[in-house]
C-alpha distance (Angstrom), angle and dihedral (degrees) to the residues before:
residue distance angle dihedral
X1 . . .
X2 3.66 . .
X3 4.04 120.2 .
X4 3.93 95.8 -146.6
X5 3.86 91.9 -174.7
X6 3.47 86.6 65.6
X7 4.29 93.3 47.2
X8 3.58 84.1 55.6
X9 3.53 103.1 35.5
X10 3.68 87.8 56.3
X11 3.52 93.1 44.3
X12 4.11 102.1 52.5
X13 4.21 79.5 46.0
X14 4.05 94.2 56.9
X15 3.80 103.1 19.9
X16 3.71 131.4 -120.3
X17 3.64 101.2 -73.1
X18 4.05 96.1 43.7
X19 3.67 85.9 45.9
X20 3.85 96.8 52.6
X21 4.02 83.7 50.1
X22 3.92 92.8 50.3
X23 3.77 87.2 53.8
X24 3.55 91.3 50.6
X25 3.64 95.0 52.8
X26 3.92 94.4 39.9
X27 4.00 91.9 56.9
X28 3.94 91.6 45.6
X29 4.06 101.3 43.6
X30 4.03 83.4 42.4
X31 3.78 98.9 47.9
X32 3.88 79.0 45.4
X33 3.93 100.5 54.3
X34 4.17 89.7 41.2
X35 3.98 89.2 53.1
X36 3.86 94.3 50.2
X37 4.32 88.7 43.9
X38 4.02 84.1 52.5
X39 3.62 89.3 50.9
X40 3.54 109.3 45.8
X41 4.00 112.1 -6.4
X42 3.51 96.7 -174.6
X43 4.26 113.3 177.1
X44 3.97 84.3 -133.9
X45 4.08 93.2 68.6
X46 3.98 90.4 17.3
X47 4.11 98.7 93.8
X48 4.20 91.2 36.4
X49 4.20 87.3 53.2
X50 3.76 95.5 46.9
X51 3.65 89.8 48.6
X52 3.40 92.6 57.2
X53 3.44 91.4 47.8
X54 3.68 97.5 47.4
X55 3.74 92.5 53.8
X56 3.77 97.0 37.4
X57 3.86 80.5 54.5
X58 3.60 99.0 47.9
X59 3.71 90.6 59.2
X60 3.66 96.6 54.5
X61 4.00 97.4 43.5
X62 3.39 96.8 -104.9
X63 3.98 91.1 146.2
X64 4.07 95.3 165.6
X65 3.43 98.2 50.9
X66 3.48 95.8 37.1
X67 3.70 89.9 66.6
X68 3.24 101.0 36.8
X69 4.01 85.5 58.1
X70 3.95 89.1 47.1
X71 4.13 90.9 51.2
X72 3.91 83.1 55.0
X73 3.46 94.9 41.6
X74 3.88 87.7 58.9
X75 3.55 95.1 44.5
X76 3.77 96.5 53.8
X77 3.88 83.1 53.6
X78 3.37 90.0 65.9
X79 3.21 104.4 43.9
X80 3.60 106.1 -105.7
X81 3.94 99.2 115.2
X82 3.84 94.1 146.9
X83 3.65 87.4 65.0
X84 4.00 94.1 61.2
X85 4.16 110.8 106.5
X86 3.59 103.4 -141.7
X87 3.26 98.7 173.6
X88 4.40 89.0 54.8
X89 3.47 85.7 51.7
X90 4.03 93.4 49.0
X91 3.26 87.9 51.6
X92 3.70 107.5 42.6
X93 4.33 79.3 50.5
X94 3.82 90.5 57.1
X95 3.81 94.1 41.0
X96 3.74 95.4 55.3
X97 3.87 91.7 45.7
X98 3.48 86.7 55.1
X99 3.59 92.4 56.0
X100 3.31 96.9 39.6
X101 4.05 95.9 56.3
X102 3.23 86.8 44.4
X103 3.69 96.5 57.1
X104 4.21 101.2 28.3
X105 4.33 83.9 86.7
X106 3.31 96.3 64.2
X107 4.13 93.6 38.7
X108 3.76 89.0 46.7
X109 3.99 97.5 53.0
X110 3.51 96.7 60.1
């Protein structure tokens, strides 16, 4: 679910305190993006919002729900929007946070 090379790859390249501040930033502009696709997921902003996601994802290791973001991504490209499982995605997003707080302690103390 969670590519921890990456989380620590991206941490030894920014440095503790930048990387506790990209976290930060990730969760917000993610819980963000998800609350405006439950609101109104309209197939005109649908493939520019799971782009985002998918890349904002990527960064932080979040393998699962990168690619479940891409597979939309590509399926709003070709036209076949109705086919997209939010909710999957929604809940793939809140399993790998889980994991990943969970986890970040024990990354972060060494």
């Amino acid at each position: 679910m969670i590519d921890w090379n990456r989380v620590t790859q991206l941490r030894d390249e920014i440095g503790p305190e930048d990387f506790d501040e990209v976290v930060e930033i990730f969760l917000e502009e993610v819980e963000e993006e998800i609350a405006e696709l439950r609101a109104n997921p309209a197939p005109e902003t649908l493939e520019a919002k799971l782009h985002f996601l998918k890349g904002s994802a990527l960064n932080l290791g979040f393998d699962d729900f990168s690619k479940l973001c891409k597979d939309g991504e590509v399926t709003v490209a070709r036209g076949n929007a109705s086919d997209i499982d939010l909710a999957h995605i929604v809940e793939t997003y809140a399993s790998s946070k889980t994991e990943f707080l969970g986890e970040l302690p024990r990354l972060t103390s060494n």
